[in-house]
C-alpha positions as CSV (number, residue, x, y, z in Angstrom):
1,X,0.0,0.0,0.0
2,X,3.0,2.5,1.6
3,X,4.7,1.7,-2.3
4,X,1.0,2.1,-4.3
5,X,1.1,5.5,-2.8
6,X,4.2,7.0,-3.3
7,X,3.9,5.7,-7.0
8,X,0.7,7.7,-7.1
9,X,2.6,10.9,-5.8
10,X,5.2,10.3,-8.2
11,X,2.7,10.3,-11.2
12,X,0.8,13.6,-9.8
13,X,3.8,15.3,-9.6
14,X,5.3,14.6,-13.0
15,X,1.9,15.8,-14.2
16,X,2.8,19.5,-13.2
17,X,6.3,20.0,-14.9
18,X,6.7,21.5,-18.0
19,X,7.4,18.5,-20.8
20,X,8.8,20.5,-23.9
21,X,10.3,23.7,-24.3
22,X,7.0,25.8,-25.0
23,X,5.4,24.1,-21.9
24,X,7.9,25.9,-19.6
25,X,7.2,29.6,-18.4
26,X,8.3,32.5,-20.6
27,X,11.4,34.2,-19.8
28,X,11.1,38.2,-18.6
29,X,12.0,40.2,-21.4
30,X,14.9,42.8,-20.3
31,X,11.9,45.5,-19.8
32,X,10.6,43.1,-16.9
33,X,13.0,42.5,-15.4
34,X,14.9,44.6,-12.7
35,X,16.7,47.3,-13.9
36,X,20.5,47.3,-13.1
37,X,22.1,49.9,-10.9
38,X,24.3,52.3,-12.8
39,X,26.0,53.8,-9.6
40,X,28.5,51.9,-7.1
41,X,29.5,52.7,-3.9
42,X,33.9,53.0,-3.0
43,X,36.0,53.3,-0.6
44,X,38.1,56.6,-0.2
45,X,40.9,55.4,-1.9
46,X,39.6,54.5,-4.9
47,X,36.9,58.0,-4.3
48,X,41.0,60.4,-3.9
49,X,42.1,58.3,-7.3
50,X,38.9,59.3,-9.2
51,X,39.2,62.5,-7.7
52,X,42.0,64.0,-9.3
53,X,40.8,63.4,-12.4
54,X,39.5,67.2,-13.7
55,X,36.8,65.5,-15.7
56,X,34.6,64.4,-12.7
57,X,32.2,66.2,-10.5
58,X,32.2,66.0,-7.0
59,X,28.4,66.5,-6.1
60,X,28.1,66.9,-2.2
61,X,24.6,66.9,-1.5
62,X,24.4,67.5,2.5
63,X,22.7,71.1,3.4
64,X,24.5,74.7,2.8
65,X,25.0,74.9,6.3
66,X,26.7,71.5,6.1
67,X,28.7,72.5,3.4
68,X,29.6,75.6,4.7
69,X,31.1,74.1,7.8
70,X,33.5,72.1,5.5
71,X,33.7,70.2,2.1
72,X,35.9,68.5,-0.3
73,X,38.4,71.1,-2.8
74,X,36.1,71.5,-5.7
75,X,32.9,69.9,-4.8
76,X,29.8,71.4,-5.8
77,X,26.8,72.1,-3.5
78,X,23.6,70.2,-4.2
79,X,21.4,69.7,-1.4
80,X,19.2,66.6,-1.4
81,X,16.8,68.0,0.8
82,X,16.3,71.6,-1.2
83,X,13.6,72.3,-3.0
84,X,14.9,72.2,-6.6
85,X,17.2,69.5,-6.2
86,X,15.3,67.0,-8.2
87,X,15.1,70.1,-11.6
88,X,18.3,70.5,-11.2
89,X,19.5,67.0,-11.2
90,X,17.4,66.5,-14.4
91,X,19.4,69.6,-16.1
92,X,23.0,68.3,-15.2
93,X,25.1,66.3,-18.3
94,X,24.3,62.7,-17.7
95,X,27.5,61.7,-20.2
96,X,29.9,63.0,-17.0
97,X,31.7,61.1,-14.0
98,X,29.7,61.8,-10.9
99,X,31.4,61.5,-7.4
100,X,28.7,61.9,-4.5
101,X,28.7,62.4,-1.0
102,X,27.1,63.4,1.9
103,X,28.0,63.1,5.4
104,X,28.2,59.4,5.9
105,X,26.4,57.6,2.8
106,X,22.3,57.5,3.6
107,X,21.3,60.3,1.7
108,X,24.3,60.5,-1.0
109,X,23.2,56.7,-2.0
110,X,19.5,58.1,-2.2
111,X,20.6,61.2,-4.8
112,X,22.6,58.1,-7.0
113,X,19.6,56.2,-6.9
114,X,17.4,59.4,-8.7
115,X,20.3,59.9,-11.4
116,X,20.0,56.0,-11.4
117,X,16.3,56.3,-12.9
118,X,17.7,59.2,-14.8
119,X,20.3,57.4,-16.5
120,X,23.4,58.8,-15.7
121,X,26.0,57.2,-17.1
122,X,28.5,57.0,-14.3
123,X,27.7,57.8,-10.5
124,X,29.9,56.4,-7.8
125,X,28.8,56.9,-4.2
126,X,31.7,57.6,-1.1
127,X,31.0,54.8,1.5
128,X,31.2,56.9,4.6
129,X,30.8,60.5,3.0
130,X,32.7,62.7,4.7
131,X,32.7,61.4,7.7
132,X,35.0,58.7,6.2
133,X,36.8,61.1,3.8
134,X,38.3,62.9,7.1
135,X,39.2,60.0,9.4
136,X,41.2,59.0,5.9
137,X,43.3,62.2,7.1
138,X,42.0,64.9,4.3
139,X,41.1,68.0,5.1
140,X,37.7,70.0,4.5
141,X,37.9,73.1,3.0
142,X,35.7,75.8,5.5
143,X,33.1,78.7,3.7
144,X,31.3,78.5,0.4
């Protein structure tokens, strides 16, 4: 009896998969599936090495008042939180190298992610902003 059952199983199961190729469930076409991020995150080493190259722009989104109190030698100000950040993200040259930051990641990773779904072509995110950028042994430049 124990046998005559698991043969049944057996049987039942093999009736569910997929016998031939156009049984078997359509593959997602590359517009279903998830898009891939464009951005990375990296460590301040490789963030001072990209850097120095006069090409790239160093994007630090924290606040003014953030900025103010001390930022990387040629970054420019874009705060995440103002109220045209978003306008003026959409306006910048997506076929440039993008280095972002804020004070320790959080809201740096958030700005890559919007020029993510705007298709930037290369964003790269500082894994501990700032923060980490400084305990490296570099030092902020102070005002505007």
């Amino acid at each position: 009896m124990k046998n005559l059952l698991c043969l049944l199983a057996a049987s039942l199961a093999s009736l569910c998969l997929p016998t031939t190729a156009a049984d078997k469930p359509a593959a997602k076409t590359p517009a279903e599936a998830p898009a891939a991020k464009r951005f990375r995150n990296v460590d301040v080493a490789e963030w001072e090495k990209l850097r120095k190259d006069s090409q790239v722009v160093v994007l630090d989104v924290r606040t003014a008042e953030e900025f103010a109190d001390g930022h990387m030698p040629g970054a420019i100000n874009l705060d995440i939180r103002g109220g045209k950040f978003a306008e003026t993200l959409a306006g910048l040259d997506k076929t440039k190298t993008y280095l972002v930051h804020c004070a320790v990641g959080g809201r740096s990773a958030k700005a890559c992610g919007q020029m993510d779904g705007l298709k930037f072509e290369k964003v790269l995110n500082l894994s501990g902003g700032i923060t980490a950028w400084e305990a490296a042994g570099h030092q902020p430049v102070k005002g505007r």
